[in-house]
RODO-2510 file (C-alpha; in nm, 4 decimals, decimal comma):
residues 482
     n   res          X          Y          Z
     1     x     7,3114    -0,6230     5,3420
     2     x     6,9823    -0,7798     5,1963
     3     x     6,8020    -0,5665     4,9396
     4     x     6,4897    -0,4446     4,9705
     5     x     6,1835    -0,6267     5,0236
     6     x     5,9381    -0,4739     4,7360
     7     x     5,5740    -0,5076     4,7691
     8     x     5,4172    -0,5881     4,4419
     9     x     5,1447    -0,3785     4,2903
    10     x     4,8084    -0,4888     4,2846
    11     x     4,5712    -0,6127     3,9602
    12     x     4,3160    -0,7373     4,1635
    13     x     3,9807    -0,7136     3,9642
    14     x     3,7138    -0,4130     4,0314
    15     x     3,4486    -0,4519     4,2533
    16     x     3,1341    -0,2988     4,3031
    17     x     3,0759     0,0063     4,5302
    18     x     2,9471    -0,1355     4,8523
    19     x     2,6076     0,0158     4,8483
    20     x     2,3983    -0,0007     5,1736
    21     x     2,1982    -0,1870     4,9791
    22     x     2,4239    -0,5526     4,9533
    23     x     2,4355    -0,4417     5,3450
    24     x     2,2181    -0,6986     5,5522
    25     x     2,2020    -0,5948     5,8748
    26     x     2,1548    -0,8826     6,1235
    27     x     2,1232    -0,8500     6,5006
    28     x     2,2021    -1,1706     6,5996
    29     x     2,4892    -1,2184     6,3796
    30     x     2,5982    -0,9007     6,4731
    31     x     2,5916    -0,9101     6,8033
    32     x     2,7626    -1,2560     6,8619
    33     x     3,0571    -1,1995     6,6357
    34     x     3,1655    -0,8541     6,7877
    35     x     3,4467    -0,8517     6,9929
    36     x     3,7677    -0,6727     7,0186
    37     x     4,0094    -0,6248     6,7074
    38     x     4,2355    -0,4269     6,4910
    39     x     4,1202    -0,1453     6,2830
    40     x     4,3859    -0,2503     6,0078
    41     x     4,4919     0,0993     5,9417
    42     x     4,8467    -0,0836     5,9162
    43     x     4,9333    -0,4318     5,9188
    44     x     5,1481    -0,5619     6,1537
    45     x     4,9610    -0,3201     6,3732
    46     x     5,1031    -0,0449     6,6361
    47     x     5,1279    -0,1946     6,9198
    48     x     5,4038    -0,4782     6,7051
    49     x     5,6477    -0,1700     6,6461
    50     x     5,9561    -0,1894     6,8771
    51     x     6,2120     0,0330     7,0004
    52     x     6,4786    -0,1218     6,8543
    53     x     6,3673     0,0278     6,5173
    54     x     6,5004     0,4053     6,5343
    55     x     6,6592     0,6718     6,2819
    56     x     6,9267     0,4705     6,1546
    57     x     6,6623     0,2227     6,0390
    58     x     6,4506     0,5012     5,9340
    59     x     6,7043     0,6522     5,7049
    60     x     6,7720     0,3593     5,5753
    61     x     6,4231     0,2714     5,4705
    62     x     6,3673     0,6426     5,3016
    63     x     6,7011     0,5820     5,1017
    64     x     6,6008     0,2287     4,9900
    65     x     6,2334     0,3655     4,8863
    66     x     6,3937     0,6578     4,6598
    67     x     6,5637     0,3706     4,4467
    68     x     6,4511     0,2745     4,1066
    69     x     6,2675     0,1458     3,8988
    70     x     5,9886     0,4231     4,0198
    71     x     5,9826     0,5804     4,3407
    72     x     5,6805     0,6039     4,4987
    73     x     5,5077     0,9255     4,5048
    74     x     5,4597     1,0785     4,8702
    75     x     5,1882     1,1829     5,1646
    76     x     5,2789     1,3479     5,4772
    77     x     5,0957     1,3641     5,7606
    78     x     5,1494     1,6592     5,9950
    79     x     5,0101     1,5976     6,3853
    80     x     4,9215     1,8981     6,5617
    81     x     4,7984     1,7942     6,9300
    82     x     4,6752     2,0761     7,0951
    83     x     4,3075     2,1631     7,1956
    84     x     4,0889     2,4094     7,3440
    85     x     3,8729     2,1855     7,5649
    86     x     3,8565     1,7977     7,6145
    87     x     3,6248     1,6152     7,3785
    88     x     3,5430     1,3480     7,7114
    89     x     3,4656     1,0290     7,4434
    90     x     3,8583     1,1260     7,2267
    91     x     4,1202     0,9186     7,2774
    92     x     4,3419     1,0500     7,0093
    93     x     4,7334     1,2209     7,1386
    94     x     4,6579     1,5492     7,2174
    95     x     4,7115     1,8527     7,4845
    96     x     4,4249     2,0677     7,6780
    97     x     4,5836     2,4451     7,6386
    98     x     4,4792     2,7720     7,5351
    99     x     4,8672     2,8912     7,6026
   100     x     4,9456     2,9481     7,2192
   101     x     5,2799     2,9482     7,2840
   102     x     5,3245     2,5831     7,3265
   103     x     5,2372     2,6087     6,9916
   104     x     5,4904     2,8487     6,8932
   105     x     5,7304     2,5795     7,0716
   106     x     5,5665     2,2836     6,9040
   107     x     5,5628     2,4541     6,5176
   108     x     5,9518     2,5550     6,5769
   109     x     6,0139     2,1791     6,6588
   110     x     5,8364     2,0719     6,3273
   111     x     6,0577     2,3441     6,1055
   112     x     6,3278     2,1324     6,2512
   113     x     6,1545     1,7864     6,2190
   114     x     6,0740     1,8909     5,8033
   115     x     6,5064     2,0021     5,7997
   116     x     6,5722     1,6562     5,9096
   117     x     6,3221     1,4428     5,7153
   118     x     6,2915     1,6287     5,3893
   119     x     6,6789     1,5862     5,2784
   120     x     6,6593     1,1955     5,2923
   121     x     6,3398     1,2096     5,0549
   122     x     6,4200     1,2687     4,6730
   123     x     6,3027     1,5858     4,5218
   124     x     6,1264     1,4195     4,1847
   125     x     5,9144     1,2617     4,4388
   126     x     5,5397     1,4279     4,4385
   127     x     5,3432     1,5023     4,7257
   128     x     5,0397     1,3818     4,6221
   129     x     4,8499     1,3877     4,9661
   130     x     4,8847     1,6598     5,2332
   131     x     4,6537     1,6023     5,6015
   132     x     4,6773     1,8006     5,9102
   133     x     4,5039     1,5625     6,2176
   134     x     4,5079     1,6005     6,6022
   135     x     4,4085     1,7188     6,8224
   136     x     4,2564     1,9986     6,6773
   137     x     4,5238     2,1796     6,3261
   138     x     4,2898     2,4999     6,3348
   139     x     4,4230     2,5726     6,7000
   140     x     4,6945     2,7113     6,5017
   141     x     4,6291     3,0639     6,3794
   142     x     4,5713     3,0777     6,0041
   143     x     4,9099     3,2535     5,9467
   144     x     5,1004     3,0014     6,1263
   145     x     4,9435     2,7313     5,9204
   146     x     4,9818     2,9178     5,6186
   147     x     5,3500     2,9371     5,6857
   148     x     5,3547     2,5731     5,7622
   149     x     5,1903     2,4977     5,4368
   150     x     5,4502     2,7097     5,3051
   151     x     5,7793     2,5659     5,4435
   152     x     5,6528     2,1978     5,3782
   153     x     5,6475     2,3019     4,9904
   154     x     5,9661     2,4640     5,0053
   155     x     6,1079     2,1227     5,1577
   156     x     5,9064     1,8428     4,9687
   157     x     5,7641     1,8879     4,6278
   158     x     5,3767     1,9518     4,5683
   159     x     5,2343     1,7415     4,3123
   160     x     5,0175     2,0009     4,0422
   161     x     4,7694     1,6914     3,9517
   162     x     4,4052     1,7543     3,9738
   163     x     4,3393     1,4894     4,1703
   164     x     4,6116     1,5954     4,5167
   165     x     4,4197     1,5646     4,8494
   166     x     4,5694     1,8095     5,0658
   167     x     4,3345     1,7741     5,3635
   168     x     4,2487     1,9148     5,7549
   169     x     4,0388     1,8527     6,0181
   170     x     3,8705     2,1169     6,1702
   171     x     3,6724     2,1791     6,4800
   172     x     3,3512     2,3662     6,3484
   173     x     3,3554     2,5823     6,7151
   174     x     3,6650     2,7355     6,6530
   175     x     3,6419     2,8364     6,3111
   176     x     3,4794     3,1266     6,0766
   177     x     3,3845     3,1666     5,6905
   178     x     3,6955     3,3739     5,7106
   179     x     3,9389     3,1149     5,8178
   180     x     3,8014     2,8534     5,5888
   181     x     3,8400     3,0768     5,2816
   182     x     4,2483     3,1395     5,4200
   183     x     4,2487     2,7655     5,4231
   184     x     4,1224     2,7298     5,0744
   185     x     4,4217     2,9688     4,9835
   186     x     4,7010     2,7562     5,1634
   187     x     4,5657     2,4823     4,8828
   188     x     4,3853     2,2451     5,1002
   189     x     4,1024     2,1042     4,9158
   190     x     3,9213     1,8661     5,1811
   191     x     3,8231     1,9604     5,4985
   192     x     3,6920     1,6891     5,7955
   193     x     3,4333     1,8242     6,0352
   194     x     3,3875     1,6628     6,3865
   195     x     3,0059     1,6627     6,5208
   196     x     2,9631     1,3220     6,6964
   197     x     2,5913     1,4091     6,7502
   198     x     2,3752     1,7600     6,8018
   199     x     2,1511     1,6071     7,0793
   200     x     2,2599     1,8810     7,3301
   201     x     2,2532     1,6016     7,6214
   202     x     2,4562     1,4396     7,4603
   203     x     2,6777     1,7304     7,3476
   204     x     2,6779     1,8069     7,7767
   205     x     2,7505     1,4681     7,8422
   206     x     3,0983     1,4428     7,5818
   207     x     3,1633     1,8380     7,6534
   208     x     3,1566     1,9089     7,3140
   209     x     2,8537     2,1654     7,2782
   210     x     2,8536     2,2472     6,8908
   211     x     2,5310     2,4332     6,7372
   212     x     2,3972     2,2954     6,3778
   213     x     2,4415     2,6210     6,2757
   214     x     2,7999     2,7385     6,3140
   215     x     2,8389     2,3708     6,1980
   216     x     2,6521     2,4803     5,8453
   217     x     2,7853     2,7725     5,8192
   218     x     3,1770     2,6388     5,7767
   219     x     3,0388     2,3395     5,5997
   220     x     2,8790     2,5965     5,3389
   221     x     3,1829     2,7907     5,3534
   222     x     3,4131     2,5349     5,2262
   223     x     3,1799     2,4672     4,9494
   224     x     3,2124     2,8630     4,8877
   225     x     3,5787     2,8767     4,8872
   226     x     3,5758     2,5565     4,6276
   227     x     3,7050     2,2762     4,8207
   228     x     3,6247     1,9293     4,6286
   229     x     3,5159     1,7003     4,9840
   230     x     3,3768     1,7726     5,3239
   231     x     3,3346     1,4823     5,5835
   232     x     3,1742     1,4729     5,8696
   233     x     3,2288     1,2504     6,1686
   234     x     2,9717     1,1046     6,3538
   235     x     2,9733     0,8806     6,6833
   236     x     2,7296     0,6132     6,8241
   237     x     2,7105     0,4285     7,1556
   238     x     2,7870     0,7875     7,3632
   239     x     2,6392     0,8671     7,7069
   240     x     2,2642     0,9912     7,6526
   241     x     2,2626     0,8890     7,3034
   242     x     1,8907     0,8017     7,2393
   243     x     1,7579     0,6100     6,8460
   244     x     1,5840     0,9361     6,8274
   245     x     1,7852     1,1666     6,9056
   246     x     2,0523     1,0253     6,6944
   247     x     1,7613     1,0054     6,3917
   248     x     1,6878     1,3641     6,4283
   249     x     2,1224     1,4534     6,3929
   250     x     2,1353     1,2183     6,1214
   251     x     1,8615     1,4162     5,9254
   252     x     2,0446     1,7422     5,9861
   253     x     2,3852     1,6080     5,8697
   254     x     2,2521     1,4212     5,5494
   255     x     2,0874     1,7602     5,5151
   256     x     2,4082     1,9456     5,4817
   257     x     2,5019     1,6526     5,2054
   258     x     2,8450     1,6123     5,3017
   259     x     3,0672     1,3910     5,0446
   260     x     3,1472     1,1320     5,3080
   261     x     3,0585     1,0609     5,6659
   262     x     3,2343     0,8654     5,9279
   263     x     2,9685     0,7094     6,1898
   264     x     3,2852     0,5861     6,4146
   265     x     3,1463     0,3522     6,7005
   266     x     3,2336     0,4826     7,0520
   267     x     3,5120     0,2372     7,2390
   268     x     3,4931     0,3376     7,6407
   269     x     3,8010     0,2893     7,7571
   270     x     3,8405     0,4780     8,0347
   271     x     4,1668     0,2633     8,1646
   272     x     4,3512     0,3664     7,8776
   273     x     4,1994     0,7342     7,8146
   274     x     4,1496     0,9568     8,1374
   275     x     3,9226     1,2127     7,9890
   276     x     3,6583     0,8856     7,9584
   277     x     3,6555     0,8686     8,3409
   278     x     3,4518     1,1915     8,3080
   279     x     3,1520     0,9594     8,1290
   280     x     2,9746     0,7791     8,3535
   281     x     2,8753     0,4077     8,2598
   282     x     2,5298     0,4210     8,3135
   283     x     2,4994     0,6859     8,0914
   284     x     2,6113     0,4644     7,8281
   285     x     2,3491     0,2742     7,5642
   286     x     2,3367    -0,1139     7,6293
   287     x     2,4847    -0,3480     7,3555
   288     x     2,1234    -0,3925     7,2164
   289     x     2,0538    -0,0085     7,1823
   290     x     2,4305     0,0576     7,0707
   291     x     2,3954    -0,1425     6,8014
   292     x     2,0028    -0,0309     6,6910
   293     x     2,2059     0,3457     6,6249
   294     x     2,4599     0,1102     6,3739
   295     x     2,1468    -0,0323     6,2336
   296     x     1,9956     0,3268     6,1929
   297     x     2,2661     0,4915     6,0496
   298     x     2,3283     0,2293     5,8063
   299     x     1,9515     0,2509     5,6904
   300     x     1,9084     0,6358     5,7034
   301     x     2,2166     0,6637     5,4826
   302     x     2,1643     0,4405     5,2684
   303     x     1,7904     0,5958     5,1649
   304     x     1,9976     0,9221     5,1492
   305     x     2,2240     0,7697     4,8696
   306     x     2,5468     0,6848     5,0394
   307     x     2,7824     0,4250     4,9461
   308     x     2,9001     0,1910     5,2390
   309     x     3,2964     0,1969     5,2177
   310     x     3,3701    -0,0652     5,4480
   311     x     3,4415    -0,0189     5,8703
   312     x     3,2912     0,3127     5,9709
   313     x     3,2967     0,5368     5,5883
   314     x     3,0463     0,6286     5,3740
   315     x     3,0622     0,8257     5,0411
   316     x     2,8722     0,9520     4,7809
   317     x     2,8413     0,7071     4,4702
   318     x     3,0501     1,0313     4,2830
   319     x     3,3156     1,0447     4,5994
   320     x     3,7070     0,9689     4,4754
   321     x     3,6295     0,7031     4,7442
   322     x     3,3312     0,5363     4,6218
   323     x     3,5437     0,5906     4,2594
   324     x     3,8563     0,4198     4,3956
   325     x     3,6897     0,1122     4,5249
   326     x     3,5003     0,0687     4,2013
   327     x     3,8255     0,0603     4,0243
   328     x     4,0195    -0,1499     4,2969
   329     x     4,2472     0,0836     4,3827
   330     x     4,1137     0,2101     4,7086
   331     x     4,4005     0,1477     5,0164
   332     x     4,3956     0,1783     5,4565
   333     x     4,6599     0,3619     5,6260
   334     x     4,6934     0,5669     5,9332
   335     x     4,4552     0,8048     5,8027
   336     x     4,1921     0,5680     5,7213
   337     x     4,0775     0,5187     5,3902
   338     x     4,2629     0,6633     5,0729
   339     x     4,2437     0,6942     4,7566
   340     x     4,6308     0,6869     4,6960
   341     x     4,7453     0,3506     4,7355
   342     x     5,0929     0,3688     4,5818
   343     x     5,2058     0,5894     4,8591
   344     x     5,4784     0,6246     5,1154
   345     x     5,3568     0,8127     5,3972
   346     x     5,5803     1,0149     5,5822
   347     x     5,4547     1,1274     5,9343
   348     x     5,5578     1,4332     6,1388
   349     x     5,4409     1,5652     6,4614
   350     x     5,4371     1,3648     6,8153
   351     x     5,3257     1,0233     6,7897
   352     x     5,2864     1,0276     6,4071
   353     x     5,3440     0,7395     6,1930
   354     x     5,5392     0,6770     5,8540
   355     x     5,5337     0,3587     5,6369
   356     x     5,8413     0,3831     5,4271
   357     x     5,8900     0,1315     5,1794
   358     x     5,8482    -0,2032     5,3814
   359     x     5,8536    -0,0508     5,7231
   360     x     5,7011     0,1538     6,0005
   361     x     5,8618     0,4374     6,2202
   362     x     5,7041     0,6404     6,4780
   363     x     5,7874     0,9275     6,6733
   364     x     5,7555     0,9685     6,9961
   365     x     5,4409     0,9958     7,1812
   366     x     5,4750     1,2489     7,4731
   367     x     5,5624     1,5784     7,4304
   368     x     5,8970     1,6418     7,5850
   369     x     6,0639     1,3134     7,4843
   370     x     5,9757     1,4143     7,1252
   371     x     6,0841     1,7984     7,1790
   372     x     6,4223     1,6673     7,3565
   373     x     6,4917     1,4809     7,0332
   374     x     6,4631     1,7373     6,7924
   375     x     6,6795     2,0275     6,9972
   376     x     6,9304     1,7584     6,9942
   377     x     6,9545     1,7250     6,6155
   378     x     6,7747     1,3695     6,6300
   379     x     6,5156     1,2715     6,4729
   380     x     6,2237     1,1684     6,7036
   381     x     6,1618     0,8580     6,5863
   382     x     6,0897     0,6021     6,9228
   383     x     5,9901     0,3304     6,7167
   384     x     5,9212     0,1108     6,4642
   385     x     5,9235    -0,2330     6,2769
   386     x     6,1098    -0,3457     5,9264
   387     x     5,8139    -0,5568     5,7717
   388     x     5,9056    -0,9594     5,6734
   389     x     5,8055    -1,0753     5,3750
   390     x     5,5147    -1,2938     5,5546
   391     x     5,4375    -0,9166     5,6766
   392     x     5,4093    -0,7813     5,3209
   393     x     5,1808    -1,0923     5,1892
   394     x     4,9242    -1,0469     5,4814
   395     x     4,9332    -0,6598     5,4866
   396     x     4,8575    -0,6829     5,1023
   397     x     4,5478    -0,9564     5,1867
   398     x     4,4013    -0,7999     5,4438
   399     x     4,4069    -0,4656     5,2876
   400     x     4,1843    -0,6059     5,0005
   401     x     3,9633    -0,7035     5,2280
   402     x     3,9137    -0,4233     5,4384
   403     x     3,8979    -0,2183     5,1196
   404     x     3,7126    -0,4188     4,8725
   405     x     3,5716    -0,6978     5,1032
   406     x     3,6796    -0,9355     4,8828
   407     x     4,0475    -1,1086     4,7322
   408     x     4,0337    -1,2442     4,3913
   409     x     4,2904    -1,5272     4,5136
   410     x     4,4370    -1,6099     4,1444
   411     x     4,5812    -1,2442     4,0728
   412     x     4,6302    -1,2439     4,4471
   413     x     4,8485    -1,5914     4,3892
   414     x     5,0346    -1,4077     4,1287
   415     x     5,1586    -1,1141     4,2849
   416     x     5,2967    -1,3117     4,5544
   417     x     5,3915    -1,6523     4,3687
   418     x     5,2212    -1,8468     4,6410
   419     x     4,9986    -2,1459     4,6594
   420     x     4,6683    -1,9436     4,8220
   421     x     4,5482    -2,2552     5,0116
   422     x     4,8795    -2,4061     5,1099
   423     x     5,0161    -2,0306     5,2037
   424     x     4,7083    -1,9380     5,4446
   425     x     4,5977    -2,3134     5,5411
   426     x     4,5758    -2,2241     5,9177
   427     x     4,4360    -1,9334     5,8865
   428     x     4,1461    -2,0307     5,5993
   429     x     4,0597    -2,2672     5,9026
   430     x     3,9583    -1,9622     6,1177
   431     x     3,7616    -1,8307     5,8636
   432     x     3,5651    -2,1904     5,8335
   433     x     3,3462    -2,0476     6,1677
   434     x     3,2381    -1,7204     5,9501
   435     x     3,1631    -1,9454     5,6246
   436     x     2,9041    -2,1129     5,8674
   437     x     2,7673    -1,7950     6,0106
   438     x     2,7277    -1,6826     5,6612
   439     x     2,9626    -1,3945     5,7242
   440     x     3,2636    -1,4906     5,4203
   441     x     3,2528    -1,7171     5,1408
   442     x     3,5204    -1,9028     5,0124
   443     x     3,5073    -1,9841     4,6129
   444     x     3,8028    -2,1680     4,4393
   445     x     3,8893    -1,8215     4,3092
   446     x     3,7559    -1,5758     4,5626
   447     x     3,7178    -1,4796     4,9048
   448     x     3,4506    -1,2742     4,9554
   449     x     3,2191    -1,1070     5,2904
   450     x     2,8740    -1,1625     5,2544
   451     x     2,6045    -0,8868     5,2668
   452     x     2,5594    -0,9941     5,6406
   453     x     2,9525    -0,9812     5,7054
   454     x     3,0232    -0,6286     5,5177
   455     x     3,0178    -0,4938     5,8498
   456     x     3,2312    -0,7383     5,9865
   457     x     3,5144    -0,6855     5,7942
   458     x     3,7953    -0,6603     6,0986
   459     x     3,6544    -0,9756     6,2241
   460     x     3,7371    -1,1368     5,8662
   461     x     4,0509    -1,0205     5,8623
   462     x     4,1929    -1,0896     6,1707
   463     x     4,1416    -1,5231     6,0666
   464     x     4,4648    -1,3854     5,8519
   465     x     4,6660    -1,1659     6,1377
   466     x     4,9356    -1,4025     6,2422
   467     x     5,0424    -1,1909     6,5845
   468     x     4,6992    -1,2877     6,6612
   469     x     4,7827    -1,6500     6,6735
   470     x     5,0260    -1,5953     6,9106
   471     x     5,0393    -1,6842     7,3312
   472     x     5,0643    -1,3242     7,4451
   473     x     4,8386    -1,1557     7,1311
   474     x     4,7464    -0,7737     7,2543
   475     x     4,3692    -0,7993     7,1541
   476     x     4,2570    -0,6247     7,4587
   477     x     4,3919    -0,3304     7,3625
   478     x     4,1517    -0,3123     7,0618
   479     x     3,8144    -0,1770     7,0114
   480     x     3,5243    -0,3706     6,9810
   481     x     3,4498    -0,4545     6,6065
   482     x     3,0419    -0,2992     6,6525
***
């Protein structure tokens, strides 16, 4: 059996905090180099992973990543998929109940999930990074998520460093000052705050009525209870969305000075996500208005001080984010943007995804299939995909770019012992276009986007996405890059 394929670390050189101000916003450019694309929270992307990757794979991969030299420290992500109400815009995995005992069912299948998973992963190994996503993780009760925490510590091993992320995200409509200070208690340290907007027509439109002040109130409350980082998640391009309504939400959120905000761009899919058939089209902004909300997020937050991260993320210039891509060690996975780069994830929930070592598992994506599973003794694992090492040098370059916008190609050249040009000839040719349009440059030592092509950064990435060069390439599965 081959050994493992092992990534190299990266030395690339520091760059600058993308500050809205080395953000040129053009229109035109803008609007003629959008089109659909991957988000690059993994490389090769989801819809690459195939069935014929399953436990035994999956094992394998967890045994191969405990090996020496140094085993890579640890973050688990734990899916919970239930929700009160559908959000009409979401298209994220989750259930419409308010039967709590589904979750009862649900958290009974995860004790089982953590029995299975937690043996193959070496004790010494730290959890540095902890995040609860959905759906909605405060539908559970704060006792049941307590006892979650609990059993996941018992299991894995909880890193004591200062600097641990153990994170949730948290629908501000079901949630009191009370909960958030039991959440505090459990350890988590970062909470994530859904608002999309607070025009109420808008608000009608999405179903997702949310006042600004129950929305302060557990923002405050967080603060209160100590937690380092609150983010808050914004949305443009929804039904009813107007420039000034969306200026006037804006205002309130930089207000409440949250560490980081997320101004996500709506994708209507309604093919794909059935609670979208609820928004009608003509309720939609046009292209042109869609992309003057970009335009006036971009320019509001950057007068209020933020940094621009890269895709969709802001910070504050004192953020660990903002910190980490100073110092080059900033890193995409299936929770976005991290500040632990040196991480195996390990995913647990339906649908959740791990990235092991060189490889990708994950688990089912409908309820019962990954239920049936876990009563069996399995583990739920439907899918995945062992990277190649063409995989690993791409993930690695496109990563720097969607992190740092730029690849210093000599320490890049290094890592990999690879001839840059000769390595990525066909695909340096795609990027010749964006050189024109002034989007990338391309220096004998460095690739680098441009102030205009900062937000543009999928579109620069995907020249270097080989599935993308093939016949039968799944692009229309994708989002739209603006």
């Amino acid at each position: 059996m081959p050994g493992p394929i092992v990534e190299p670390m990266r030395t690339s050189a520091p760059t600058l905090p993308m500050t809205t101000a080395n953000v040129i916003f053009d229109r035109e450019l803008l609007a003629r180099c959008d089109r659909p694309g991957p988000r690059y929270t993994s490389y090769p992307t989801a819809p690459h992973f195939h069935s014929g990757f399953g436990a035994d794979q999956f094992r394998m991969h967890v045994r191969r990543s405990n090996e020496p030299p140094i085993p890579a420290p640890v973050s688990v992500y734990v899916h919970v998929p239930f929700c009160f109400s559908p959000c009409f815009y979401c298209g994220c995995n989750r259930i419409i109940t308010r039967d709590y005992g589904r979750a009862e069912a649900y958290l009974a299948r995860l004790y089982r999930e953590i029995d299975l998973v937690a043996p193959l992963v070496d004790r010494d190994r730290d959890v540095v990074q902890l995040h609860f996503g959905g759906g909605t993780p405060n539908f559970l009760e704060s006792a049941d998520l307590g006892e979650l925490i609990e059993t996941i510590g018992r299991h894995f091993h909880f890193s004591s460093r200062a600097d641990r992320d153990f994170s949730i995200e948290i629908d501000p409509r079901t949630v009191d000052p009370d909960a958030i200070r039991s959440l505090a208690g459990f350890g988590l340290n970062r909470a994530s705050f859904g608002v999309q907007d607070f025009d109420p027509d808008v608000q009608r439109a999405v179903n997702r009525v949310q006042s600004v002040q129950q929305t302060r109130e557990v923002i405050d409350a967080c603060r209160e209870a100590g937690m380092r980082s609150v983010n808050v998640d914004l949305i443009y391009g929804l039904p009813k969305q107007t420039r000034e309504g969306f200026a006037r939400t804006l205002d309130t959120v930089v207000g409440m000075r949250p560490d980081r905000l997320a101004v996500y761009s709506y994708a209507h899919l309604p093919e794909m996500f059935r609670g979208q058939t609820r928004i009608r089209a003509e309720d939609l902004p046009d292209p042109a208005a869609k992309l003057g909300l970009l335009e006036l997020a971009v320019e509001r937050l950057g007068a209020a001080g933020y940094v621009y991260i890269g895709m969709d993320h802001f910070a504050l210039p004192g953020d660990e984010l903002a910190r980490a891509q100073h110092h080059g060690a900033l890193h995409r996975n299936f929770m976005g943007y991290t500040t632990h780069a040196d991480c195996d994830l390990i995913g647990m929930g339906v649908s959740a995804i791990s990235r092991i070592g060189d490889a990708y598992a994950q688990n089912h994506k409908d309820l019962p299939h990954y239920q049936a599973a876990l009563d069996a003794g399995e583990l739920p694992i439907a899918r995945g995909l062992a990277l190649s090492a063409d995989d690993i040098v791409r993930a690695d370059l496109i990563d720097e770019l969607m992190c740092n916008a730029a690849v210093d190609i000599v320490a890049f050249e290094d890592r990999h012992a690879i001839d840059f040009h000769d390595y990525f000839a066909s695909s340096l040719a795609q990027v010749q276009p964006l050189v024109q349009d002034g989007l990338v440059t391309i220096e004998p030592g460095r690739i680098e986007a441009t102030a205009r092509g900062r937000l543009l950064l999928r579109i620069i990435a995907m020249c270097f996405d080989h599935y993308l060069e093939q016949p039968a390439a799944p692009v229309a599965r994708y989002s739209r890059a603006i």
